[in-house]
N, C-alpha and C positions, 0 to 999 in steps of 0.2 A: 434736231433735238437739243443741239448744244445752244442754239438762243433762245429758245424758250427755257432754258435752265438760269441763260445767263440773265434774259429780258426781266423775268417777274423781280429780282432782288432792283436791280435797276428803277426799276417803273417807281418799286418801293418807295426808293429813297428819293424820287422824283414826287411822288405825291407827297412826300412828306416835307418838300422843299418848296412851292409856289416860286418863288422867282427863279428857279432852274428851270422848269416847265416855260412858263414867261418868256425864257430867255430863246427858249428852243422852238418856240411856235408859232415865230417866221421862217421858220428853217423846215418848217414841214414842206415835208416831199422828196426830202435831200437826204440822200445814203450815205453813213458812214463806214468803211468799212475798216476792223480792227484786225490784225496779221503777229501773230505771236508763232515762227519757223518755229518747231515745224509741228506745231500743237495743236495752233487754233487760226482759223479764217472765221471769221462773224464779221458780215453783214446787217445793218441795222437802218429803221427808215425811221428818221422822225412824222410823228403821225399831227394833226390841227393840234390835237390838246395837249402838244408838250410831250408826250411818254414817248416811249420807241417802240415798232415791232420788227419784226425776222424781216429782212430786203426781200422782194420778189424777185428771183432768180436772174430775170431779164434786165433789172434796175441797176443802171451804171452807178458807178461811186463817185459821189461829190469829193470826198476825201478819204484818205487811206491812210491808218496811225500802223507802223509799222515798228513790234519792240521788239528788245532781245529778251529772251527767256529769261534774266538776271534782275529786269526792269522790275518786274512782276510785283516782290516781296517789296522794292522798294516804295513804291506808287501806294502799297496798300499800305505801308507808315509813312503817308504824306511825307514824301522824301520831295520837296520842292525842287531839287538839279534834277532828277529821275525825269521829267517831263521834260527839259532840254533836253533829252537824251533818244526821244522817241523823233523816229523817222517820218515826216508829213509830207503828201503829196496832194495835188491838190486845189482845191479852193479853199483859198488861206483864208479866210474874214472866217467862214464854215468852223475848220479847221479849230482857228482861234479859239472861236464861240465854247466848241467840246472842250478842250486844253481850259479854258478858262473857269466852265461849268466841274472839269471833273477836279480839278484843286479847291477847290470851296465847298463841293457836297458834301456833306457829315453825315454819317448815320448816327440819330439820337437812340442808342443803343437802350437806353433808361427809359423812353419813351415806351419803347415795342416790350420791353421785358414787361413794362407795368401795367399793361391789356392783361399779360398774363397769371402775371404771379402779386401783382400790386404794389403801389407805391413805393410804401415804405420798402419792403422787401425789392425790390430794382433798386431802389437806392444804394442802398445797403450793396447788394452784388455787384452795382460799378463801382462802386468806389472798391471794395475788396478787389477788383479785377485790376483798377489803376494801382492798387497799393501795391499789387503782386509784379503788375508789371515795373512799378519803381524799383522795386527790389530786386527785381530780375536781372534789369540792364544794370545798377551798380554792382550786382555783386559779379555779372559776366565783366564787366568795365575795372573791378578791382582785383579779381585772376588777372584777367589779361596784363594789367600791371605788373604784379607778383610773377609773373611767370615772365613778362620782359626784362623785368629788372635781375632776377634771376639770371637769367641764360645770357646778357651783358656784364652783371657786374659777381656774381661770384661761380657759376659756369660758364665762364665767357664762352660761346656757341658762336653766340653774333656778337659782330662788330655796333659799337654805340654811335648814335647819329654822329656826334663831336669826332670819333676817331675817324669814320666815314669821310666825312667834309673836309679832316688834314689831309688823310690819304689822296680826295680826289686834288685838291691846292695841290701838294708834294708831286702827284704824276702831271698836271699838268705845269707845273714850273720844270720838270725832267724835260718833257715835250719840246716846251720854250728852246733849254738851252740843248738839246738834240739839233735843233733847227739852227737855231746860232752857229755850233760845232760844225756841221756842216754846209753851210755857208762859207765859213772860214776855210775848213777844208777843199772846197772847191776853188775859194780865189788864191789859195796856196797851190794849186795844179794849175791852176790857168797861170801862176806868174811862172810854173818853175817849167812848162815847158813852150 
């Protein structure tokens, strides 16, 4: 039940890409299979025409994308590091091909709204959806400031990177001359007995 839930958005944004299809339909007959502990196991087979369906139960996996649960949210704001981060086994060219196809798919979100509601009107609602999203991340990016600055410089809570990085200098010059002292300590017992 869960790839056909996941297959149809897929397929979507494969018909709506021709050189992602393209890319994938020498790859036909080759399972990939995606492992998100301890949520999700999906198996998927690429088919002649580039799309994907459900892996038949019996079909070995060419490749295995294995993430952590944490990957998830980042992958879906094209977090570029997020894909260094997933675990591949495998037939690595295969492999590649997916990792390379799923960084470059876009869903034309303006597109699919404008079957619906039209044009003008999709336009309209991404761009208000980009705008909102602008606003969102600055104003969580200018708390988070206010609220750092805050809790270093006038309820100092936390320590400020700067005092951080004397601290860590100051314990490791202690360290240094710990080792020095006794060094000297020892060739002071080895001369006096």
């Amino acid at each position: 039940m869960l790839a056909s839930v996941t297959i149809a958005p897929l397929n979507h944004l494969l018909r709506g890409e021709s050189w992602a299809r393209k890319r994938l339909q020498p790859c036909a007959g080759k399972t990939a299979r995606f492992r998100v502990p301890p949520f999700l196991d999906l198996a998927l087979t690429v088919q002649a025409s580039g799309e994907l369906s459900p892996a038949p139960t019996e079909a070995p996996n060419d490749a295995v994308f294995t993430l952590d649960p944490g990957l998830l949210p980042r992958l879906l704001a094209c977090d570029e590091d997020a894909y260094r981060e997933i675990r591949v086994s495998g037939d690595s060219a295969f492999a590649e091909e997916i990792l390379d196809i799923g960084k470059n798919l876009r869903w034309d979100v303006e597109q699919d709204l404008s079957a619906a509601i039209g044009d003008i009107l999709a336009h309209r609602v991404v761009r208000t959806g980009e705008s909102l999203m602008r606003w969102h991340t600055g104003t969580i990016r200018n708390v988070s400031q206010t609220l750092l600055e805050y809790l270093t410089e006038e309820q100092p809570l936390l320590a400020r990177p700067t005092d951080m990085h004397d601290f860590i200098n100051e314990a490791n010059a202690l360290r240094d001359k710990v080792a020095n002292l006794e060094i000297r300590v020892k060739a002071l017992t080895n001369q006096l007995l």
